[in-house]
N, C-alpha and C positions, 0 to 999 in steps of 0.2 A: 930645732924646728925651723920650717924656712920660713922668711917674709913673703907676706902674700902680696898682691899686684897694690891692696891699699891701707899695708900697717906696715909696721914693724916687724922686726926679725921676734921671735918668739923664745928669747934667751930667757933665762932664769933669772936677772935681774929685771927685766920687761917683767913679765910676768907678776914678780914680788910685788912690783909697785902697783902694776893694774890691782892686783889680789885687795892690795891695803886697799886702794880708793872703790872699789867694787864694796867692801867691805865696813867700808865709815857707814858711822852711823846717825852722821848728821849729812853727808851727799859731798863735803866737801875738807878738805885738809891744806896745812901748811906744810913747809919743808921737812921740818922737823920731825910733827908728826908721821908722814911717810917716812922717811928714814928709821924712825923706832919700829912702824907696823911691816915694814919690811925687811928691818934687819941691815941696811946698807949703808955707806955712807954719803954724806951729802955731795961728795966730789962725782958719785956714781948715779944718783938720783935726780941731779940737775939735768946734765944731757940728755938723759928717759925724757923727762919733763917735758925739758924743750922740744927736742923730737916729736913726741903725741900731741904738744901742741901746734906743734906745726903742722902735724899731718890733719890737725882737726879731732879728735879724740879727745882731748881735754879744752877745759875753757881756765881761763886763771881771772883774779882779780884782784890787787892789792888790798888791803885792809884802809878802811879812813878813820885813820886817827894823828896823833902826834906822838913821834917816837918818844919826843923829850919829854915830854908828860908819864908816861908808859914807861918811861928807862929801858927800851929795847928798842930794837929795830922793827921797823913795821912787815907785816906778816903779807906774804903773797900766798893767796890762797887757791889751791886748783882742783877742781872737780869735773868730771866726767863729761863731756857732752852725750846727747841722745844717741849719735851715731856711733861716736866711742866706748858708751855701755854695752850696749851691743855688740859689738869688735872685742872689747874686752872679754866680754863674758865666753865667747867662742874659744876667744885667745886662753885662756886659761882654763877652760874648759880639753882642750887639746894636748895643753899642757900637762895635764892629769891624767887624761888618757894617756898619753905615754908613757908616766910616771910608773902607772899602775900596770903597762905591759912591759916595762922592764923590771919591773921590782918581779913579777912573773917568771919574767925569764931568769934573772937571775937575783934569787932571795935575800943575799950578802945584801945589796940596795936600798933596803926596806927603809928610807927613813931620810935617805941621800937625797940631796940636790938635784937634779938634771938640768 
């Protein structure tokens, strides 16, 4: 899918990650989280991250607490901006439609990636 004049390219890793944060059911996730609801990993999921948030699409915010208390490292959390939902929901919307007019054309697909 091509990038349009004001997102990202429309790859199936894009995609996975908008899906998962479209799909939270609290408006907002950490890394981890997205990497489970997408299926990816963290090494592939960070650069998305970054990118949408720099293009404005996501908003992020660290978690306030103390690691050392918690025994983990503290959570950066990123959720969707208003304009980003938006973009997103098109963006994967698109993504579906093609989905479904290749698995059309060719039935072997039904279930594949794109």
């Amino acid at each position: 899918m091509a990038a349009n004049a004001n997102g990202p390219k429309g790859t199936p890793q894009t995609v996975a990650v908008l899906r998962a944060l479209l799909d939270s059911s609290t408006g907002e996730m950490y890394g981890t989280e997205i990497c489970a609801a997408a299926g990816l990993a963290s090494g592939t999921i960070h650069p998305i991250l970054a990118r949408l948030e720099g293009l404005g699409w996501l908003d992020s915010r660290w978690e306030d607490i103390n690691p050392q208390e918690r025994g983990r490292p503290r959570r950066r959390y990123y959720s969707l901006s208003t304009q980003g939902a938006e973009s997103a929901r098109v963006l994967v919307e698109q993504a579906d439609e093609r989905r479904a007019r290749l698995q059309a054309m060719r039935p072997g697909l039904a279930g594949g990636a794109i």
